[in-house]
C-alpha positions in Angstrom: 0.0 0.0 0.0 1.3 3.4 -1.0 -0.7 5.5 1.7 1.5 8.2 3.1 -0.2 7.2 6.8 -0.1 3.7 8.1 -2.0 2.4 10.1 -2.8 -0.2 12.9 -5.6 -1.5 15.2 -4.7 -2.8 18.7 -6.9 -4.8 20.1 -7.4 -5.7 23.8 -9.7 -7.4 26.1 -10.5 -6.0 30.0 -7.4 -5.2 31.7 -5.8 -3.5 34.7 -2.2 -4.3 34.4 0.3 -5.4 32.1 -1.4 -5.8 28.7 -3.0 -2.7 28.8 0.2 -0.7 30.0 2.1 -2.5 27.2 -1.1 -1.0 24.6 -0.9 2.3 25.5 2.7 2.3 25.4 2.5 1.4 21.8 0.2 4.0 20.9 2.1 6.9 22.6 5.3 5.6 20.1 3.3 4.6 17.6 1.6 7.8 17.3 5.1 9.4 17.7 6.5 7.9 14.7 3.7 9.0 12.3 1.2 5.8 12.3 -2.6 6.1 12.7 -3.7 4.2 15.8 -6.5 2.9 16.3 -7.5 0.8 19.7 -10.8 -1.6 20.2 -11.8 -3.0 23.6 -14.1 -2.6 26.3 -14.6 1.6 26.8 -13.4 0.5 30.8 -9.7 0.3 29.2 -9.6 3.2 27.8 -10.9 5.4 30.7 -8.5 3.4 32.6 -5.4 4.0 30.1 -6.0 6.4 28.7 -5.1 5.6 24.8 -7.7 8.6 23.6 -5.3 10.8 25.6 -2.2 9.4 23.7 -3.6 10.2 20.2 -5.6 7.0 19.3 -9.0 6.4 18.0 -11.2 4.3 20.2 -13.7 1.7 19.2 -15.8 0.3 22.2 -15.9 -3.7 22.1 -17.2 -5.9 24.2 -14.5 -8.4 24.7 -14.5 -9.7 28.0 -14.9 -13.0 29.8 -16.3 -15.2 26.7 -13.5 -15.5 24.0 -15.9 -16.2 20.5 -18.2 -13.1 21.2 -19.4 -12.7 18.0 -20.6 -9.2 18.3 -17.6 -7.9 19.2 -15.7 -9.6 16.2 -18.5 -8.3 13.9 -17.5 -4.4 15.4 -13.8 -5.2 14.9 -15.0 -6.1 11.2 -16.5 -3.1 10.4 -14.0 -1.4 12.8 -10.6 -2.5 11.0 -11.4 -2.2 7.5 -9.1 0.6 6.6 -6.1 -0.1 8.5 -3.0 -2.3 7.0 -2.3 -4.1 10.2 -4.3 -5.6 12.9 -2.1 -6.4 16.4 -4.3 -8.2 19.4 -3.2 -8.5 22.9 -3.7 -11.4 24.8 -5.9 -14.4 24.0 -9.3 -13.0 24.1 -8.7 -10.3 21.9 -7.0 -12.5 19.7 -9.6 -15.3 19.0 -11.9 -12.5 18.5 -9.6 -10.7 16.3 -9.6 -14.0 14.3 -12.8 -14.1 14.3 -13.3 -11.0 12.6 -10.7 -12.1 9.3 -9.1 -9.2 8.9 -5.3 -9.5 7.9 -2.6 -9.4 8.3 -3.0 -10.2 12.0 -0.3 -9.9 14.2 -0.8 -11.3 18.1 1.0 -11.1 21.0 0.7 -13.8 23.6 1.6 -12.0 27.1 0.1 -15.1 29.1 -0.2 -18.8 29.5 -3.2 -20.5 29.9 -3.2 -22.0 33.9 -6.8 -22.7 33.9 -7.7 -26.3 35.8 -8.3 -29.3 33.4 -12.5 -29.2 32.6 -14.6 -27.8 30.3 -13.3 -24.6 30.4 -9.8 -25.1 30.0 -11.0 -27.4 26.5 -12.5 -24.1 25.8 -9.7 -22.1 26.1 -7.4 -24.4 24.0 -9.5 -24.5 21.1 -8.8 -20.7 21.3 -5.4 -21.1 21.8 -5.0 -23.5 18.6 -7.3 -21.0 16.6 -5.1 -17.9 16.9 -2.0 -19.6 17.0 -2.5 -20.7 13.2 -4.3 -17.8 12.7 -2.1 -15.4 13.1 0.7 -13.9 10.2 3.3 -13.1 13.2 3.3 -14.4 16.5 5.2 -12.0 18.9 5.5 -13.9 22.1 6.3 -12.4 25.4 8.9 -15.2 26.6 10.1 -18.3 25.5 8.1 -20.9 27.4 5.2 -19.1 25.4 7.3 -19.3 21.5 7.1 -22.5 22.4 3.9 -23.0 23.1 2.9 -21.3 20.0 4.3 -23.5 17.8 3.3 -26.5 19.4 0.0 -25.5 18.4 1.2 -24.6 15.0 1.9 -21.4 15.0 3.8 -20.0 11.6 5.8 -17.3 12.1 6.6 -17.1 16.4 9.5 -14.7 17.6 10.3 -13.9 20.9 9.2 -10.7 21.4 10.6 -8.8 25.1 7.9 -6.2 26.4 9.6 -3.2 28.1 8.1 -1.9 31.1 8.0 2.2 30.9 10.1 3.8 32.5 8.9 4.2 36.3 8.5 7.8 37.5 8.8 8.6 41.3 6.7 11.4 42.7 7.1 10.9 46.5 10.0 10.6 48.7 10.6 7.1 50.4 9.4 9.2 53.9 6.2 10.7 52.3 5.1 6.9 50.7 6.0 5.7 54.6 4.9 8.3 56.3 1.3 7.8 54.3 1.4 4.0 55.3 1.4 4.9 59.1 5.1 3.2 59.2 7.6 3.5 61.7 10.9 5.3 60.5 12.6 1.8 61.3 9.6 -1.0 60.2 11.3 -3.1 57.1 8.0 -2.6 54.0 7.8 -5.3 51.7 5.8 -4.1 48.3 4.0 -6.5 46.2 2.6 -5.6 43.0 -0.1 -7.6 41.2 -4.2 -8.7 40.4 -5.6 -10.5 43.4 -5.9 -13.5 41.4 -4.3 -17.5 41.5 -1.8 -16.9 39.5 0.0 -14.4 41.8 0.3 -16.7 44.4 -0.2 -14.4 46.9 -1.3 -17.5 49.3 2.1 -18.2 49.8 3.7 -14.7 50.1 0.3 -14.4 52.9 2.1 -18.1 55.0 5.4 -16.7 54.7 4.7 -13.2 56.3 2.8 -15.5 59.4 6.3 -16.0 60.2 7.6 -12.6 60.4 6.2 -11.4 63.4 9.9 -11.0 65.4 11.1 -8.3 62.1 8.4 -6.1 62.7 7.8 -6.4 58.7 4.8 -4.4 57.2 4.1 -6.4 53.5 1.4 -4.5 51.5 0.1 -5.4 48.6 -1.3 -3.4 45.6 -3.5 -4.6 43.7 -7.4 -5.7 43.2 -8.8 -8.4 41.7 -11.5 -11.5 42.0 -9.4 -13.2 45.0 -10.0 -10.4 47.5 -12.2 -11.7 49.8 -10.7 -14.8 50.2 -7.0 -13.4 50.6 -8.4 -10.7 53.5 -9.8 -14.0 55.1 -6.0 -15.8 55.3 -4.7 -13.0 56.6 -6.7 -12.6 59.2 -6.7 -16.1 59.7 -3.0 -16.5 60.2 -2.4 -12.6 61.8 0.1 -12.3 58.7 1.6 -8.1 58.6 -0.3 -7.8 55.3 -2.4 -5.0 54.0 -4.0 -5.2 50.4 -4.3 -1.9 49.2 -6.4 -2.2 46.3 -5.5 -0.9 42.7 -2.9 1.8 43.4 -1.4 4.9 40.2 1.8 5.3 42.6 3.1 2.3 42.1 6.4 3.4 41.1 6.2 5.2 44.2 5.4 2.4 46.4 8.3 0.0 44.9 10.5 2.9 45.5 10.1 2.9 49.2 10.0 -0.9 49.6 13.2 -2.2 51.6 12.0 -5.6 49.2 10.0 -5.8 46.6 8.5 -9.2 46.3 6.8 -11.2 43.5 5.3 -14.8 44.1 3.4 -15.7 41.3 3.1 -19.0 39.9 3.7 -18.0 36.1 4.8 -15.0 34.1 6.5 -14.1 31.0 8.2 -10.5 31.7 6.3 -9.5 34.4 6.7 -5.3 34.2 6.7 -5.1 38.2 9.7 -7.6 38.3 11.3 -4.6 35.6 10.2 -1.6 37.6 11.5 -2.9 40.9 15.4 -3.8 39.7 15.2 -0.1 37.5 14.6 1.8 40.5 17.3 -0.1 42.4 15.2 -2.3 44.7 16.3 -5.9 45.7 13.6 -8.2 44.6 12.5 -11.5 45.8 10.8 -13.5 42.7 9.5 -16.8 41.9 11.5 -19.0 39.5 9.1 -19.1 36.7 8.1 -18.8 33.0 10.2 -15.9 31.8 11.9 -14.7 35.5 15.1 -16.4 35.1 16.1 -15.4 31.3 14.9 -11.9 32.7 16.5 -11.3 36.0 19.2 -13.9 36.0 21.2 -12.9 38.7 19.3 -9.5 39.6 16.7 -11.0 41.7 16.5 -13.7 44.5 14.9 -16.7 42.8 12.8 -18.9 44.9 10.6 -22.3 44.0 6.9 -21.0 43.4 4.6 -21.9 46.2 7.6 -22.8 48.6 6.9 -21.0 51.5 10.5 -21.8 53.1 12.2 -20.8 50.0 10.5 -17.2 50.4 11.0 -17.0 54.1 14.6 -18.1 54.2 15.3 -15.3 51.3 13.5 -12.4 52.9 14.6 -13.2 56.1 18.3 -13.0 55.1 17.3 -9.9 52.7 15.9 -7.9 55.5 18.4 -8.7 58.2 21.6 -8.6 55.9 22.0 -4.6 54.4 25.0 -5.7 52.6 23.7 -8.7 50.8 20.1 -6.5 50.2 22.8 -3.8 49.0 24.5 -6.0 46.5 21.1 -7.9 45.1 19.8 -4.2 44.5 23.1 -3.5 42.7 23.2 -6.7 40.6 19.5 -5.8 39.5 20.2 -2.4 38.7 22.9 -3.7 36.2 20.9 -6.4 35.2 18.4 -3.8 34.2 20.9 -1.6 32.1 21.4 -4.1 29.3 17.4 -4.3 29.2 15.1 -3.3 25.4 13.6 0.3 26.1 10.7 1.3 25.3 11.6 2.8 22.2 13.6 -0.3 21.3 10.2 -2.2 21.6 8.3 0.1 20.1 10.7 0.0 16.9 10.5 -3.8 16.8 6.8 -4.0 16.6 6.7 -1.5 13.7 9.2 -3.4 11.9 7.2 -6.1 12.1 4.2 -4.2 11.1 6.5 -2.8 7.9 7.0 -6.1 7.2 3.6 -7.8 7.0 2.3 -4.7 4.9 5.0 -3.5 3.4 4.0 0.0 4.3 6.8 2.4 4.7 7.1 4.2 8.2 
């Protein structure tokens, strides 16, 4: 196409973390380097991101918790019909995507399926097969998951890092304490993530039972459909944990942490684990999916849902300044040799270029 403009549509389902950072990242560079953006999802995204506000078009769809809505992938239809690319985020948006034929369709996976064996989880491979051959270019957030795209048969799978933006800091560490009620000496622990299964936050709740003696405050940021159930462990076992609920300070928060702590059972490139070891903070992290190739040696790296793993590292992490020193020092380095923004950014259109051959 010889259009002096090119153009994309990003698709996304409901979200309140990664995915929908990692969209309206794309559109703020997208929109930078001269390319028409449109974004389709559920209006909830965009008053929570924002991606009107970084230059894009928005078209509401209803893509939420069943995958083959065909409504939604009738709107996308009439939706997407003048743009040379369309790029869907996550698996919802993607079989729906699919659904509504328009290519060439470019996906990226940014999560593995962990739902139980059962109907649903039949469900949910039948999408994952679908979009896996469906799509011209798989982009896929870390290995395990270029793997698991081609397994399906996926065509065309690269591994594709997603850069976490870069975390601005708006409080001092005292103000951030000081508005947690914390004592100038009480060690915080900061986790970051959707109250939900996957963040294992059942063991990070067991561990914290047993840090009564260090005077440890561990709050957690974050809401999500596991609330209830999570407030009724920790009152159960009288763990130091307050759930905050869905916090914009993040940054802030991670900032002030003496450790920043992340026990979920599976993610690719998890932005928190990013945000923590840019701003200098030793991190605690489970030894899953994508951790490891990320973090290597910037992080302490503990067995997912081993609550003695996590208690032995934090313990020695908050009792130890030198060896907290030196982890925060590794991860700081690790960090340096990471893709920015930008350098993500330029990938994706290249890829985009290359599926259209529309010039930037």
């Amino acid at each position: 196409m010889s259009r002096s403009t090119p153009s994309v549509a990003l698709i996304l389902a409901t979200s309140t973390g990664g995915i929908g950072v990692h969209v309206r990242m794309l559109v703020d560079g997208l929109t930078r380097r001269g390319w028409s953006v449109l974004v389709g999802g559920p209006p909830a995204t965009d008053d929570l991101f924002g991606f009107t506000q970084g230059g894009a078009t928005f078209v509401p769809a209803k893509i939420a918790g069943n995958v083959a809505d065909p409504l939604a992938a009738a709107t996308l239809w009439r939706a997407t019909r003048a743009v040379d690319v369309v790029h869907a985020h996550g698996l919802r948006a993607a079989v729906v995507s699919a659904m509504a034929g328009r290519r060439p369709l470019v996906v990226t996976w940014h999560n593995m399926v962990l739902t139980p064996a059962g109907p649903r989880r039949r469900t949910l491979a039948v999408g994952e097969m679908t979009v896996a051959r469906a799509a011209t270019v798989t982009l896929a957030a870390s290995e395990d998951l270029a793997v698991r795209v081609r397994e399906l048969g996926g065509r065309d799978v690269r591994y594709a890092p997603v850069a976490a933006p870069v975390p601005e800091v708006h409080h001092t560490v005292d103000e951030v304490r000081g508005a947690l009620g914390l004592e100038p000496d009480r060690p915080l622990v900061v986790s970051v993530g959707r109250l939900h299964r996957q963040k294992g936050y059942e063991t990070l709740i067991e561990a914290a039972a047993r840090w009564t003696e260090l005077q440890v405050l561990v709050v957690v940021a974050g809401g999500g459909p596991d609330e209830a159930a999570l407030r009724t462990l920790i009152a159960d076992r009288r763990a130091p944990v307050r759930l905050l609920g869905r916090r914009t300070d993040v940054p802030d928060l991670l900032a002030a942490a003496d450790l920043v702590v992340l026990t979920s059972l599976w993610e690719a490139r998890s932005l928190v684990a990013q945000e923590a070891l840019l701003l200098g903070r030793p991190l605690v992290a489970s030894s899953v999916g994508g951790l490891p190739k990320l973090l290597g040696d910037g992080a302490r790296m503990v067995r997912a849902r081993d609550v003695d793993a996590l208690d032995a590292a934090v313990r020695l992490l908050l009792t130890n300044p030198r060896e907290s020193a030196d982890l925060a020092g590794r991860g700081r380095a690790r960090a340096a040799g990471w893709p920015t923004p930008d350098d993500m950014v330029n990938e994706v259109a290249a890829v985009y270029q290359e599926v259209t051959g529309v010039a930037r």
